[in-house]
C-alpha positions as a Markdown table, in Angstrom:
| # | Residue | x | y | z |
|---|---|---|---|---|
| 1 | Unk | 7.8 | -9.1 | -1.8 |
| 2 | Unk | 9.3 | -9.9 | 1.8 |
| 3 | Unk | 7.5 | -11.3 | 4.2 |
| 4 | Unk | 8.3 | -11.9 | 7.9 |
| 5 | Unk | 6.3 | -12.8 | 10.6 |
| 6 | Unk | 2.8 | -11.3 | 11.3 |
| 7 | Unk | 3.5 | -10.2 | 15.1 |
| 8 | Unk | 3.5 | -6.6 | 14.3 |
| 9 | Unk | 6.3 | -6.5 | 12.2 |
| 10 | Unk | 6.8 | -4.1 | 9.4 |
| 11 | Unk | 6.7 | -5.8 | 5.9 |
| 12 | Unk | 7.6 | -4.7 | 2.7 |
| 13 | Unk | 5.5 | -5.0 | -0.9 |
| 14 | Unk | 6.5 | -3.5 | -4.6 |
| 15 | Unk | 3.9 | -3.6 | -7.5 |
| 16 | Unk | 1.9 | -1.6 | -9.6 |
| 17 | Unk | -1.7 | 0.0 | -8.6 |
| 18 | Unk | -4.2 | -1.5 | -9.9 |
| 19 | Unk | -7.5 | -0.1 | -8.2 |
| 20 | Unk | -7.8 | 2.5 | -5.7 |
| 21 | Unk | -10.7 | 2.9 | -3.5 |
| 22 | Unk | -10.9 | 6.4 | -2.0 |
| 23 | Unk | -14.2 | 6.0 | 0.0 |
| 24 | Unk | -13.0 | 2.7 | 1.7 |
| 25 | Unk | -9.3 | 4.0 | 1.3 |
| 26 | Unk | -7.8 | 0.5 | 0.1 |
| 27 | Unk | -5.5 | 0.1 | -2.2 |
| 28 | Unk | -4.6 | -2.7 | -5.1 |
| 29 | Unk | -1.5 | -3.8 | -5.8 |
| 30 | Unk | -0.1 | -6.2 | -8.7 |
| 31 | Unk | 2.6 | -7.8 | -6.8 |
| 32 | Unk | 4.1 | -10.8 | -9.5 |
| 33 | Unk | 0.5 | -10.7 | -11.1 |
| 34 | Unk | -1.4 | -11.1 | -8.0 |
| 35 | Unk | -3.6 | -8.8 | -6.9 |
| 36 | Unk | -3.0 | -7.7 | -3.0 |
| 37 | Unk | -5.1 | -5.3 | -1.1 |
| 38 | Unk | -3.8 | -3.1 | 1.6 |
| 39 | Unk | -6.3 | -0.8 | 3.9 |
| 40 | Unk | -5.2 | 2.3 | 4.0 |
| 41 | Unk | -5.9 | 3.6 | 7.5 |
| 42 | Unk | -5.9 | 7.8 | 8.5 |
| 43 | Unk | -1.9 | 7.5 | 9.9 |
| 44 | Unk | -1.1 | 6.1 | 6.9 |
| 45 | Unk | 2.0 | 8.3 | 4.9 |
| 46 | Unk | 1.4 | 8.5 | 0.8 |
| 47 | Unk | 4.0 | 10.1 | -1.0 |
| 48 | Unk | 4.6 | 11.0 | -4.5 |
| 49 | Unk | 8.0 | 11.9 | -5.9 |
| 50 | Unk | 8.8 | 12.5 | -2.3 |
| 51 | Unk | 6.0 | 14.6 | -1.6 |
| 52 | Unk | 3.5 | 13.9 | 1.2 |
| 53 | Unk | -0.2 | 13.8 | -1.0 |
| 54 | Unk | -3.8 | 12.9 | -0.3 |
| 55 | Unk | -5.0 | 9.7 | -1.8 |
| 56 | Unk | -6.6 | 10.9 | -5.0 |
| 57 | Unk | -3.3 | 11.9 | -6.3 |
| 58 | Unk | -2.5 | 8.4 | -6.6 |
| 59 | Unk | -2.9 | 6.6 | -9.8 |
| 60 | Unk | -3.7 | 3.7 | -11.3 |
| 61 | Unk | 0.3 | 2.0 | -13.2 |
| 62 | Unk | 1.8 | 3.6 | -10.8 |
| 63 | Unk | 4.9 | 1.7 | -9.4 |
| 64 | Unk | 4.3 | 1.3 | -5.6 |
| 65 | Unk | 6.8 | 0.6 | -2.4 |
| 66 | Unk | 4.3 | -0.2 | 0.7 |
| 67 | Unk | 5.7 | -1.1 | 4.4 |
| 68 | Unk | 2.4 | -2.5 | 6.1 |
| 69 | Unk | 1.4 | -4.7 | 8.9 |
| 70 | Unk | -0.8 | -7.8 | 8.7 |
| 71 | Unk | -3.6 | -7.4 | 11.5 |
| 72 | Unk | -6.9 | -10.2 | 11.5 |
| 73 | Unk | -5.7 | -11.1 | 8.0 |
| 74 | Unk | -5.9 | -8.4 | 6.6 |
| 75 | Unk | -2.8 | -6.1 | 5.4 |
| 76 | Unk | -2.6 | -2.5 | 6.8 |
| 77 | Unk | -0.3 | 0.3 | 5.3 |
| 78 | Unk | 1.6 | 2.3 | 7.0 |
| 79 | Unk | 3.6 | 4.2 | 4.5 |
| 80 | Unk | 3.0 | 3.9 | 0.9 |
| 81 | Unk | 5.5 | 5.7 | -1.6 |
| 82 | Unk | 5.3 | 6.5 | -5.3 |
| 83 | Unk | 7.8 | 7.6 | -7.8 |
């Protein structure tokens, strides 16, 4: 995982899903056996295999690349890509 500075800067993260919450559209990554969570707001691109997909399509082992944002502590996604 890199990390820079949390003044709006795009970060990066690579794991594995753990959890995926479609009604509260957050997502769990493993990242080095951590658990990290990452809101997942309306703007926010998911791809599989390239492919643009909805949420649900994601799964659970799946090897994840997110760029996000940290805003109030928490992590925002902007583009998370599977495959």
């Amino acid at each position: 995982m890199r990390v820079a500075g949390v003044d709006g800067t795009l970060l990066e993260a690579t794991g594995v899903i753990e959890r995926i919450d479609v009604p509260a559209r957050e997502l769990t990554l493993s990242i080095n056996g951590a658990p990290q969570v990452f809101g997942l707001p309306p703007g926010c691109t998911l791809s599989l295999h390239g492919e643009r997909v909805k949420l649900r399509l994601l799964q659970a082992d799946d090897r994840a690349h997110v760029l996000y944002t940290c805003e109030d502590g928490s992590r925002v996604a902007h583009t998370v890509r599977v495959g």
